[in-house]
LOBA-839038 format. One line per field, with one value per residue (C-alpha): residue in one letter; x negated, y, z negated. Coordinates in pm, 1 decimal, m for minus. Layout:
! LOBA-839038
code: a:...
X: X:...
Y: Y:...
Z: Z:...
This chain:
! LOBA-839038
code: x:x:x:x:x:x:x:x:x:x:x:x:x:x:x:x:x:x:x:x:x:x:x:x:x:x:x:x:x:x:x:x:x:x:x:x:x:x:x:x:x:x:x:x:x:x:x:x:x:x:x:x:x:x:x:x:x:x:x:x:x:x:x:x:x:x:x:x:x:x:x:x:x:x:x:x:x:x:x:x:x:x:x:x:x:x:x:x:x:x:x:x:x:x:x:x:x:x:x:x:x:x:x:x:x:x:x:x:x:x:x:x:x:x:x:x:x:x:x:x:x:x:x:x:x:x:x:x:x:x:x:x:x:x:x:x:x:x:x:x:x:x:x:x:x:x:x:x:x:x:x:x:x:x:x:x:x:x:x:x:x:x:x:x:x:x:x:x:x:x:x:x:x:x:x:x:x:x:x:x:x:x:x:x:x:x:x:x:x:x:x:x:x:x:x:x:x:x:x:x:x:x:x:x:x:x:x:x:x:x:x:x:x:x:x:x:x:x:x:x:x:x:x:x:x:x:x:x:x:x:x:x:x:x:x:x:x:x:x:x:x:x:x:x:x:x:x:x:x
X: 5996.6:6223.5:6182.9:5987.4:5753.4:5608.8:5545.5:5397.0:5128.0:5098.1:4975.1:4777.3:4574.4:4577.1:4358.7:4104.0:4011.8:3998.9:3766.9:3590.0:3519.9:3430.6:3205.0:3043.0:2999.0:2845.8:2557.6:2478.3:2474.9:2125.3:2073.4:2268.0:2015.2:1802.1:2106.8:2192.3:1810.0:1824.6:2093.4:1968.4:1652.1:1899.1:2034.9:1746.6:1587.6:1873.6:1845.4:1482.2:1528.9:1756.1:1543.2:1285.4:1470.5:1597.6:1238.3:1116.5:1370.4:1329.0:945.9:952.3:1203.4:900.4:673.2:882.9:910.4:533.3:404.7:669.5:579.2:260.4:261.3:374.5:94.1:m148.8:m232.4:m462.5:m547.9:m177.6:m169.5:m425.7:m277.1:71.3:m186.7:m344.0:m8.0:208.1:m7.8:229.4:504.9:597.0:523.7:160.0:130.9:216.2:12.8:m289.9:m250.9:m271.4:m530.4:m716.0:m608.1:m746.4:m1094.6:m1093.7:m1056.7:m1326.3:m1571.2:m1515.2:m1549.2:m1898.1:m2032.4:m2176.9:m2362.6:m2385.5:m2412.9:m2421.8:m2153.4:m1986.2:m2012.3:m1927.4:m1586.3:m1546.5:m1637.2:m1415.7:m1137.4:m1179.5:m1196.4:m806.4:m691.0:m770.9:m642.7:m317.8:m337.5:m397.3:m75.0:107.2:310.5:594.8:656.2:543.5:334.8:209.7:101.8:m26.6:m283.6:m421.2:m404.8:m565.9:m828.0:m937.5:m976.9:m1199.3:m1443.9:m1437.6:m1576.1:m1784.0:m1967.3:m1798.0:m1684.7:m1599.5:m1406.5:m1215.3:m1142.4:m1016.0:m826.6:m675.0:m541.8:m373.3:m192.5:m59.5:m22.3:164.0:353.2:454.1:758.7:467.6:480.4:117.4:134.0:m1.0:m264.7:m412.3:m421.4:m569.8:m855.7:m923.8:m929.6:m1174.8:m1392.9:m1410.0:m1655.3:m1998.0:m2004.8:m1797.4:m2082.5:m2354.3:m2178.9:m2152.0:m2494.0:m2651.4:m2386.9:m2514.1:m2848.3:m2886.3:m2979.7:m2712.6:m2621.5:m2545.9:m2247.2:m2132.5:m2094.1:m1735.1:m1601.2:m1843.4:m1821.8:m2040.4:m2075.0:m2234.2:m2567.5:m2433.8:m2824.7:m2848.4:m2537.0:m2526.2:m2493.0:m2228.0:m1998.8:m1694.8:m1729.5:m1413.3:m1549.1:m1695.3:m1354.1:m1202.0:m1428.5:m1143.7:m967.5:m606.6:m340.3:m194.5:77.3:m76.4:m256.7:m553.5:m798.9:m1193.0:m1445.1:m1345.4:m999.8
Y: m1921.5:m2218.2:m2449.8:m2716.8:m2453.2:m2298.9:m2657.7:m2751.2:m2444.3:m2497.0:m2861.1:m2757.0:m2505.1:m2733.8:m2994.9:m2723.9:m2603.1:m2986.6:m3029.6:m2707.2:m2831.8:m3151.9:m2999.0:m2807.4:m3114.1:m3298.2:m3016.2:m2933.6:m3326.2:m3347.4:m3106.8:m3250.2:m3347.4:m2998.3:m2783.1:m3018.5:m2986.1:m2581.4:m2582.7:m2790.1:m2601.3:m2244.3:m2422.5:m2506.8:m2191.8:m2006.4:m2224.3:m2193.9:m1804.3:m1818.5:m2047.9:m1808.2:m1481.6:m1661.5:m1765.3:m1402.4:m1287.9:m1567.1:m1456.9:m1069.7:m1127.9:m1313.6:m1084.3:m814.4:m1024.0:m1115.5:m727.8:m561.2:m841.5:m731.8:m324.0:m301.7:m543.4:m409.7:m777.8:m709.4:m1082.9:m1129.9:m829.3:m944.4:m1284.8:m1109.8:m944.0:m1244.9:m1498.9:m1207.0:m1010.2:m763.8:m724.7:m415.4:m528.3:m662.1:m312.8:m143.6:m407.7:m323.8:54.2:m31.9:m215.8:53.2:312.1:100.8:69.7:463.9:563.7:327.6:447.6:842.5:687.4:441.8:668.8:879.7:638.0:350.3:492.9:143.9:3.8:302.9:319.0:m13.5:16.3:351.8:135.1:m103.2:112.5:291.6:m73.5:m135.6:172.2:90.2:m218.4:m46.9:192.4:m42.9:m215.5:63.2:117.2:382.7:685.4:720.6:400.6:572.3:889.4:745.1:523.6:841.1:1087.2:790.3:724.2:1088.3:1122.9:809.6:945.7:1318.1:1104.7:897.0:1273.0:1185.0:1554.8:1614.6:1212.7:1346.4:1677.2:1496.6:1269.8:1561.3:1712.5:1389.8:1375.2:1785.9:1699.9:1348.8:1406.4:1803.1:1712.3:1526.0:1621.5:1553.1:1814.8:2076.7:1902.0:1794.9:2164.8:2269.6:2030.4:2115.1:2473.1:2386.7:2166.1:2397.2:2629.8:2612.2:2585.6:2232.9:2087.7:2198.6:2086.6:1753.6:1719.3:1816.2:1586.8:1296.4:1411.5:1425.2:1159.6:848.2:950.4:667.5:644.2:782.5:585.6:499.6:836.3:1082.9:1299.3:1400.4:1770.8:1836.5:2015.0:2365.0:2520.7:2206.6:2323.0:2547.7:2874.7:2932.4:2649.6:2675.4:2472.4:2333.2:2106.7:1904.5:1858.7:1710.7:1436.4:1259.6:967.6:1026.2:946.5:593.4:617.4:952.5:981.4:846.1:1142.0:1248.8:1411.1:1738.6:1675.7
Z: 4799.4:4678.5:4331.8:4558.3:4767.6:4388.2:4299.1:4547.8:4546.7:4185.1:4261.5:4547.8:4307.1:4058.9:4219.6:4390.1:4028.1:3933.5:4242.9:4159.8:3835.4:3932.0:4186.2:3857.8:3647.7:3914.7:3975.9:3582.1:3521.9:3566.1:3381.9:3061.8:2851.0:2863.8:2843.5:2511.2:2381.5:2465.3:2220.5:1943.5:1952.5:1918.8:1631.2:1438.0:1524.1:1389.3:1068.9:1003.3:1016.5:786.2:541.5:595.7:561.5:214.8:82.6:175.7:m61.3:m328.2:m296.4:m338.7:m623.0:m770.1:m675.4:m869.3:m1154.7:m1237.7:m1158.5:m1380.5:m1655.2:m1653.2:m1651.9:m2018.3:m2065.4:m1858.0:m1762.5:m1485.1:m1452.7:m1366.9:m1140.2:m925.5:m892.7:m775.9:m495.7:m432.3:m422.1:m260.5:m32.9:218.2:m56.9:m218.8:m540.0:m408.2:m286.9:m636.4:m831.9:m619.1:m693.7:m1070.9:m998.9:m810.1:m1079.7:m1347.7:m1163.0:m1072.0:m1431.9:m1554.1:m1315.5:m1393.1:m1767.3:m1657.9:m1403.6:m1698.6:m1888.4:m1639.3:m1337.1:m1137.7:m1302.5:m1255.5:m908.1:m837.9:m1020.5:m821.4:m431.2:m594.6:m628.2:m283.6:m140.2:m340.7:m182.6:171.9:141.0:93.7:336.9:539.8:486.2:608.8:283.2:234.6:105.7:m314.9:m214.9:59.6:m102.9:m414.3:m194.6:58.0:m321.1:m469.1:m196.4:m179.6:m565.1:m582.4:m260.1:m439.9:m773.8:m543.8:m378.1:m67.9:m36.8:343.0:300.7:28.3:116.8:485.1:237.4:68.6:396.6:502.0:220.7:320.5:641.9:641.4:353.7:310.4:46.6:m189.7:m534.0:m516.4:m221.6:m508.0:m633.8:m294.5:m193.8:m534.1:m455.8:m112.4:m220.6:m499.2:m225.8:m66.5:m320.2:m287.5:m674.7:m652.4:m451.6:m625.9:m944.7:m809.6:m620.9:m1032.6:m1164.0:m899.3:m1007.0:m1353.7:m1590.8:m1710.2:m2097.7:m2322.1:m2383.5:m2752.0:m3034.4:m3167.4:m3381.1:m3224.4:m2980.3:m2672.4:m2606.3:m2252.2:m2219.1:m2117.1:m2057.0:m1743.4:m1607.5:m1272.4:m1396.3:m1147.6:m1221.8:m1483.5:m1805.7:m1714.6:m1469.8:m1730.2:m1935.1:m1576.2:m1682.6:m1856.4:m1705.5:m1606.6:m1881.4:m1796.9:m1505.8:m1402.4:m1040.4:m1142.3:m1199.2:m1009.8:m1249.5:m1058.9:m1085.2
């Protein structure tokens, strides 16, 4: 094919891709102004995640900030406002644990002399725990809510909850360091001497509480005769940062 033959083709092909896109152009001209707005709209969607994604971080960083400011003070005012500003963060999650520690220990400690105070810090901590649980947190988070949980039904009577509780924890998470504990209490649950200790704990007279210096020394002729003494010195709430404790634990 000669010089003026290739030209020629080249011009030929030339204008059918300029009429081909013409032909295009024509058909999505309508259609301008949607195709535009689809695109603007991608934009600012794209944008706005991005804001967001960057407030979610500027947020748990706060989060973070005003629960760890308040462990060493153990601010629980501040703790539950980090709960109540940051709800579904890790560090609400954490805060709310404290939280439910906190109220678990005070009930083992009220449920002695004040039985209905006692109990209502105890419903309140089983109440912080399922909130967490229910927030699907992750692993130590996780198994400090469902160890948690269980304790606080065990020091509630709720045997067959807690002993279910207990078993969840095995079962879920087998690598738990609380894995030992969970099985020592579902073994001890699993005595008939554990429930009747509780069912005469449940039923025995509130005690005043002692007065500040003294100290109060359990009635050993009410206790079952079956039942350890050592089930009364598990009466003492856990040491702070501990799982928080049952008064079987």
């Amino acid at each position: 094919m000669d010089r003026d033959s290739r030209v020629a083709l080249d011009e030929i092909e030339d204008n059918d891709l300029a009429n081909g896109t013409r032909a295009v152009v024509e058909r999505i001209r309508p259609h301008l102004g949607t195709i535009l707005l689809v695109v603007l709209v991608a934009f600012a969607a794209a944008a706005v995640w991005t804001l967001i994604r960057a407030q979610q971080a500027a947020q748990q960083t706060a989060a973070w900030d005003e629960c760890l400011a308040a462990l060493p003070e153990e601010d629980m005012g501040r703790l539950r406002d980090v709960v109540a500003r940051y709800g579904g963060s890790d560090a609400s999650e954490w805060a709310e644990l404290v939280l439910a520690d906190a109220a678990l220990n005070d009930g083992n400690r009220l449920v002695a002399s004040d039985r209905d105070l006692g109990r209502r810090r105890l419903e309140e901590a089983a109440a912080r725990y399922t909130s967490v649980n229910a927030q699907g947190p992750k692993d130590l988070a996780a198994q400090r809510a469902i160890l948690g949980l269980a304790r606080t039904r065990e020091s509630l009577g709720d045997l067959d909850e807690a002993r279910r509780g207990y078993q969840t924890l095995v079962d879920e998470h087998p690598d738990s360091a609380f894995r030992g504990l969970a099985e020592e209490r579902i073994a001890a649950l699993s005595r008939a001497g554990t429930e009747r200790w509780y069912k005469w704990f449940q039923s025995r007279p509130a005690v005043a509480a002692p007065a500040a210096g003294a100290t109060a020394e359990p009635a050993a002729e009410n206790l079952p005769a079956d039942e350890p003494a050592t089930a009364q010195e598990s009466a003492e709430p856990a040491a702070a940062g501990e799982p928080a404790a049952s008064p079987a634990g």
